[in-house]
N, CA, C and O of each residue as an XYZ file, in Angstrom:
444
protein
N     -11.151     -2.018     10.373
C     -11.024     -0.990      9.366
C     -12.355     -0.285      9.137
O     -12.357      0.934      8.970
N     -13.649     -1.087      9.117
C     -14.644     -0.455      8.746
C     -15.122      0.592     10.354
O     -15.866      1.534     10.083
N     -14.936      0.525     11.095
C     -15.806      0.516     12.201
C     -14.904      1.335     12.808
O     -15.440      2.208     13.490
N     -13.480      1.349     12.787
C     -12.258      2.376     13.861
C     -11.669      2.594     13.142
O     -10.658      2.238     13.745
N     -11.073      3.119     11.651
C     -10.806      3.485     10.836
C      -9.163      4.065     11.633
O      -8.092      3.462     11.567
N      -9.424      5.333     12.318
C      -8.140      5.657     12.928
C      -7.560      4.643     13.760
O      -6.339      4.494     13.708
N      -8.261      3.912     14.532
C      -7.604      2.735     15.348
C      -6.782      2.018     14.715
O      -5.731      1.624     15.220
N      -7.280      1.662     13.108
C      -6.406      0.566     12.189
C      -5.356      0.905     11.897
O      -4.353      0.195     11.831
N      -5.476      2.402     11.616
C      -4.381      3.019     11.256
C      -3.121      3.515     11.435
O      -2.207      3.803     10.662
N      -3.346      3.576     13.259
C      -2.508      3.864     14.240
C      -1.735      2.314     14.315
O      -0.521      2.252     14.504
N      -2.502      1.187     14.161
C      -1.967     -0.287     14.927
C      -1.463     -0.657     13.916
O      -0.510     -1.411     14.117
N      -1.745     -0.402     12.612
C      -0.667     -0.622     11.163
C      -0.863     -2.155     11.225
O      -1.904     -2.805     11.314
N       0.642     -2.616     11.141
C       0.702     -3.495     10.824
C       0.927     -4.523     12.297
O       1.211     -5.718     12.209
N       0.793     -4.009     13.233
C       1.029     -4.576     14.873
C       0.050     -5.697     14.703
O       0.434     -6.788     15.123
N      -1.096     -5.638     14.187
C      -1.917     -6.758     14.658
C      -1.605     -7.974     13.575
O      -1.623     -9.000     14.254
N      -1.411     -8.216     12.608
C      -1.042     -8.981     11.519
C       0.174     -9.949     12.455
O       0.129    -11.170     12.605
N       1.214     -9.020     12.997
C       2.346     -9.680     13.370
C       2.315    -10.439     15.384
O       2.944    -11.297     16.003
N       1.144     -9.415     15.699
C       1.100    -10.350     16.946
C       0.256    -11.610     16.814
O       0.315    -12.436     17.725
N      -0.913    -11.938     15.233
C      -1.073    -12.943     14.977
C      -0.207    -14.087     14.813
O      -0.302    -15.143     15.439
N       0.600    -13.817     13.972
C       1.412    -14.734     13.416
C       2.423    -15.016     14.825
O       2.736    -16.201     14.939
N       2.873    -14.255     15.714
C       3.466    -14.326     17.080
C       2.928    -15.405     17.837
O       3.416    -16.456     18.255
N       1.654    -14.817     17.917
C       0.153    -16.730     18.674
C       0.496    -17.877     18.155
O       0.631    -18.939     18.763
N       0.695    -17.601     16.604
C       0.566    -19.173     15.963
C       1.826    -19.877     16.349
O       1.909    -21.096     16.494
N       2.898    -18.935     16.520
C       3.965    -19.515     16.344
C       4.362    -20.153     17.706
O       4.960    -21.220     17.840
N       3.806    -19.081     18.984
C       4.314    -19.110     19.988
C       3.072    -20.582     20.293
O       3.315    -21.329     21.241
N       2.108    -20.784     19.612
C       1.289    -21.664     19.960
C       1.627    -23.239     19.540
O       1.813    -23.999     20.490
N       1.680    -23.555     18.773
C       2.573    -24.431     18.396
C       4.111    -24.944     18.750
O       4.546    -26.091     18.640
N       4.919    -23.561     19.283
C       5.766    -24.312     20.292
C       5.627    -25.107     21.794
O       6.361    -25.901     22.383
N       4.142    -24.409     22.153
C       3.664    -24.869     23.709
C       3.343    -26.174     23.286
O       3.885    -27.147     23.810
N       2.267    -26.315     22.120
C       1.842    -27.362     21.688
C       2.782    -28.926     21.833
O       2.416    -30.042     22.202
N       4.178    -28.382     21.343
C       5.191    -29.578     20.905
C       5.898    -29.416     22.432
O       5.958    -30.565     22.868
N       6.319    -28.717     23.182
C       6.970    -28.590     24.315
C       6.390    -28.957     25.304
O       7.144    -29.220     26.241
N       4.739    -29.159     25.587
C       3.599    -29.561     26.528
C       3.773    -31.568     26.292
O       3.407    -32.221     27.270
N       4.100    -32.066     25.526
C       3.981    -33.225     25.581
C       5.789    -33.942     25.221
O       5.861    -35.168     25.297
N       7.123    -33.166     24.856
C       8.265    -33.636     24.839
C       9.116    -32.829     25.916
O       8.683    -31.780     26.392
N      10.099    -33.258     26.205
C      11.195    -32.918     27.420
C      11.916    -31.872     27.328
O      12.418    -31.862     26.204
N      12.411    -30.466     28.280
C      12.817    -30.118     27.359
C      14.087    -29.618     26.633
O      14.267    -28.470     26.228
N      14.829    -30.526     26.548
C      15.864    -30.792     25.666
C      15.404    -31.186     24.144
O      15.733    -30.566     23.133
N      14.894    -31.902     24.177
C      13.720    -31.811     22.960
C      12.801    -30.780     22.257
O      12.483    -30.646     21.075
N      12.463    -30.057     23.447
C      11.778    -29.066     23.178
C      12.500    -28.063     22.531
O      12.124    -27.699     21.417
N      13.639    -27.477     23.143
C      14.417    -26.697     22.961
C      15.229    -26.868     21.614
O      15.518    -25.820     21.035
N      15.567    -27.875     21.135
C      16.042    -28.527     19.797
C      15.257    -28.097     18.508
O      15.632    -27.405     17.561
N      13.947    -28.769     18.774
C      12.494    -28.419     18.490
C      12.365    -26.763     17.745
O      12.122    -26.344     16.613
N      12.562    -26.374     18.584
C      12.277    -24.588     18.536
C      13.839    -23.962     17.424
O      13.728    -23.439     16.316
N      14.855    -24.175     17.996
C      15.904    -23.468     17.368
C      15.887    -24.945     15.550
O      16.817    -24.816     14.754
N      14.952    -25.914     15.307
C      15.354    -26.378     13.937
C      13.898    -25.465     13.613
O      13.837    -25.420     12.385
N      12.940    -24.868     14.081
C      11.883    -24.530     13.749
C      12.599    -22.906     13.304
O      12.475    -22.373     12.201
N      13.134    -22.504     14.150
C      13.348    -21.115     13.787
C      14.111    -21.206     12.638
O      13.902    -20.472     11.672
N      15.349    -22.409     12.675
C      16.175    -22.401     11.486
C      15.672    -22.602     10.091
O      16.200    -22.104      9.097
N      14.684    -23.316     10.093
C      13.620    -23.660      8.504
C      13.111    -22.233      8.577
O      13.476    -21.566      7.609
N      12.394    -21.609      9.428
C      11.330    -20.342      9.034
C      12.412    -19.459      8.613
O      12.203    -18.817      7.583
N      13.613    -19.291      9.253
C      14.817    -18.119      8.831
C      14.987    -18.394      7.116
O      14.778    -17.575      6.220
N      15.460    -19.896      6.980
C      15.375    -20.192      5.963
C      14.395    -19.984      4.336
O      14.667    -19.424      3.275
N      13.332    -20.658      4.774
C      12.534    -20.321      4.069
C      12.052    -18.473      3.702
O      11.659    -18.029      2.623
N      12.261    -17.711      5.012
C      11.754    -16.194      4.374
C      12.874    -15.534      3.467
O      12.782    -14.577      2.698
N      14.130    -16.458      3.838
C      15.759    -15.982      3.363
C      15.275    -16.265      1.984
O      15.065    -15.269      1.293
N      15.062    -17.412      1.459
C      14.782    -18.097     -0.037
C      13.978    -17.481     -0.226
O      14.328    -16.617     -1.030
N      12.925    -17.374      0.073
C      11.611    -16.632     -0.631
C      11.724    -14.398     -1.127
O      11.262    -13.540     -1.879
N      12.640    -14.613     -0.047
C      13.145    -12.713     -0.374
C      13.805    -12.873     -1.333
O      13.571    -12.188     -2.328
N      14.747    -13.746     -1.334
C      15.729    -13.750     -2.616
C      15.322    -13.978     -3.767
O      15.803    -13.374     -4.726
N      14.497    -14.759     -3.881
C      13.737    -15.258     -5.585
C      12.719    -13.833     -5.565
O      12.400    -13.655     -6.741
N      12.166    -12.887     -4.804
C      11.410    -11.888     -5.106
C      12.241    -10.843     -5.405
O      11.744    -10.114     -6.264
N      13.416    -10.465     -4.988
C      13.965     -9.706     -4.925
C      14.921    -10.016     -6.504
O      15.373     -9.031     -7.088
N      15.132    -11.273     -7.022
C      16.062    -11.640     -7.924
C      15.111    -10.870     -9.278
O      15.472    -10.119    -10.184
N      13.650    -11.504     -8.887
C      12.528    -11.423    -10.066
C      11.856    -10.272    -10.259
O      11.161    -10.074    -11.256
N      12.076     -9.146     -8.988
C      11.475     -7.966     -8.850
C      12.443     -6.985     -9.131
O      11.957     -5.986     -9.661
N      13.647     -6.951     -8.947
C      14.604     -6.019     -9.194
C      15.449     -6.290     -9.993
O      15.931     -5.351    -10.628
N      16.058     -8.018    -10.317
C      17.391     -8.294    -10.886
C      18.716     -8.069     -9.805
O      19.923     -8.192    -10.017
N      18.174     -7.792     -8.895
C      19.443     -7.471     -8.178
C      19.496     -8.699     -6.954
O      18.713     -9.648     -6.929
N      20.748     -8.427     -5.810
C      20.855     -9.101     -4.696
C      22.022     -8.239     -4.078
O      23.180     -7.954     -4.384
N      21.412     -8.050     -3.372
C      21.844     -7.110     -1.939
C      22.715     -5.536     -3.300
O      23.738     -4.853     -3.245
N      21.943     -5.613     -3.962
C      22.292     -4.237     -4.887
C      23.137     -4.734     -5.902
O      23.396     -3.843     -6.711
N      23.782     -6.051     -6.226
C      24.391     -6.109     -7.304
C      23.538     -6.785     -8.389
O      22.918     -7.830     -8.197
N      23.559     -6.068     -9.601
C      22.798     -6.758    -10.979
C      23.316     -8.116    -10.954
O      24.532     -8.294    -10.887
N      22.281     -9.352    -11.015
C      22.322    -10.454    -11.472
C      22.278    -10.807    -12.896
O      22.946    -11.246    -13.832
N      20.764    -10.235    -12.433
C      20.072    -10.707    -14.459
C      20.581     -9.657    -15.616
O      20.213     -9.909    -16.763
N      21.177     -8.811    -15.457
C      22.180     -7.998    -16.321
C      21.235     -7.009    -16.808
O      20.095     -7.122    -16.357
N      21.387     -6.345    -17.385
C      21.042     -4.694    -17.978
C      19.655     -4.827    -18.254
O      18.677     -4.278    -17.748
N      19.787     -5.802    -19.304
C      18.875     -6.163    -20.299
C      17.240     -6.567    -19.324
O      16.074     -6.308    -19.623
N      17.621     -7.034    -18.532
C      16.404     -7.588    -17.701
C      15.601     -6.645    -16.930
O      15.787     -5.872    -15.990
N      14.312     -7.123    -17.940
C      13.165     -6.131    -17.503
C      12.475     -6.477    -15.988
O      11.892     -7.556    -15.892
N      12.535     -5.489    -14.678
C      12.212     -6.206    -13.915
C      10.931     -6.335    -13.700
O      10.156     -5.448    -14.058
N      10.367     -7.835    -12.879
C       9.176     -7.642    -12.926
C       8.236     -6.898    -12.304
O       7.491     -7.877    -12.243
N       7.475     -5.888    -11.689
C       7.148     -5.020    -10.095
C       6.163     -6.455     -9.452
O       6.281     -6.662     -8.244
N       5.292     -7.333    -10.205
C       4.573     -7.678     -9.910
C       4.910     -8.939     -8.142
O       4.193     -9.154     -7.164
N       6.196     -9.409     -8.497
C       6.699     -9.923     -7.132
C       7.733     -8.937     -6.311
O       8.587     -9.260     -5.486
N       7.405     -7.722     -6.770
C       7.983     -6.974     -5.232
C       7.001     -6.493     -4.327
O       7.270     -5.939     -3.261
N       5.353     -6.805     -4.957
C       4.551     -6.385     -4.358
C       3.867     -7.392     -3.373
O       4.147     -8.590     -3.421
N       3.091     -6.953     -2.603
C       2.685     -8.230     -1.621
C       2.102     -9.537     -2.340
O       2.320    -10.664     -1.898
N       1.239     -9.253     -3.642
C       0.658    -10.659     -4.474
C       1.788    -11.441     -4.375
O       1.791    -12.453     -3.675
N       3.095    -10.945     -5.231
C       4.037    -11.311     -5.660
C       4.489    -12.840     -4.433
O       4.872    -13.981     -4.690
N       4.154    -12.005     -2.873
C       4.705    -13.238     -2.415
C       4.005    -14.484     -2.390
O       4.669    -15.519     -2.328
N       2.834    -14.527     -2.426
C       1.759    -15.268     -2.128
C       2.113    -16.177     -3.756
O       2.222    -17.370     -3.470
N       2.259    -16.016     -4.888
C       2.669    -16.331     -5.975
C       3.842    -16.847     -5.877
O       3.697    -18.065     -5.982
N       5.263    -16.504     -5.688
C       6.152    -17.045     -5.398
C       6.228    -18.132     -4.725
O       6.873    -19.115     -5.089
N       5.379    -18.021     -3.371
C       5.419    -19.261     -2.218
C       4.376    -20.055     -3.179
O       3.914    -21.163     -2.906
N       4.223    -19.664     -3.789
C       3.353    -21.110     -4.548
C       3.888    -21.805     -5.423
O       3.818    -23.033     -5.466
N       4.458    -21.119     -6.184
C       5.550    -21.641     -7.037
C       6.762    -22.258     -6.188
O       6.831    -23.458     -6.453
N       7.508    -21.965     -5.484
C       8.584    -22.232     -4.514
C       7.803    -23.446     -4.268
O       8.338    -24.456     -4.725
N       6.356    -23.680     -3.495
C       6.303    -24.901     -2.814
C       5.703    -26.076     -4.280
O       5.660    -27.299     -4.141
N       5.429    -25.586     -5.165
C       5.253    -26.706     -6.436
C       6.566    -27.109     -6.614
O       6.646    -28.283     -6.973
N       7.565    -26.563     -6.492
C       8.534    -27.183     -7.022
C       9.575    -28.076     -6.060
O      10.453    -28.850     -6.440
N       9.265    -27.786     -4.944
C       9.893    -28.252     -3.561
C       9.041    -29.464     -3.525
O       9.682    -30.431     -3.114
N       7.396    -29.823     -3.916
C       6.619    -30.839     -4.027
C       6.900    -31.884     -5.516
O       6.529    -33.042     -5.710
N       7.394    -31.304     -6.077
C       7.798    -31.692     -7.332
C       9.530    -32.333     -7.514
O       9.867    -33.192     -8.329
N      10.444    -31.635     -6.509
C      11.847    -32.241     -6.115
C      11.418    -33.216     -5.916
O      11.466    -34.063     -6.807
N      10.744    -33.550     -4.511
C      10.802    -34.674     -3.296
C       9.915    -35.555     -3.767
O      10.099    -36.741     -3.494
N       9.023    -35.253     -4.393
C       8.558    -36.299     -5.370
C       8.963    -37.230     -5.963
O       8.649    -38.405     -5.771
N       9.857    -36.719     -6.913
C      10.742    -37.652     -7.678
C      11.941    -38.297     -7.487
O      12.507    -39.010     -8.316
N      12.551    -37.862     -5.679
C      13.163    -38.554     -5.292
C      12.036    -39.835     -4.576
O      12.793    -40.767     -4.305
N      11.529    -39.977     -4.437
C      10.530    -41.056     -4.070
C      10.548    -42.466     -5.061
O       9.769    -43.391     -4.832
């Protein structure tokens, strides 16, 4: 940004997501380099199924708390002031924190 200003601007958001592409794609070599792969392959589609999961839950509690709505129908009713502060990017970083206190706080107390 400081240094190619138009370069950043043109690549948007491309580089953010071919990061997160490495990590992901890196960590499957990781687990697939040392199990079989039928294993491997298992591996990958319960990995994709938690990450589907988890961004599914995490849109929905932003979207419940940021708008009142879900997929356009009012939940929280008329009256509910929505919040902007989790439709914005903080919002998620806040949410997933909250989401994972309380997911640490379930499994906890089943213990």
């Amino acid at each position: 940004k400081a240094f190619v200003p138009s370069l950043d601007k043109a690549l948007g958001l491309y580089i953010p997501l071919i990061v997160v592409n490495c990590l992901i794609l890196a960590r499957a070599e990781a687990y697939a380099s040392k199990n079989g792969p039928v294993e491997s392959a298992v591996d990958g589609m319960a990995m994709g199924l938690g990450f589907t999961l988890a961004l599914t839950i995490l849109g929905a509690v932003r979207e419940i708390l940021g708008a009142g709505t879900i997929f356009g129908f009012a939940i929280l009713g008329a009256s509910y002031e929505p919040a902007l502060l989790f439709i914005l990017p903080p919002g998620a970083f806040l949410t997933l924190g909250f989401l994972m206190a309380l997911f640490n706080k379930v499994v906890k107390k089943k213990a």
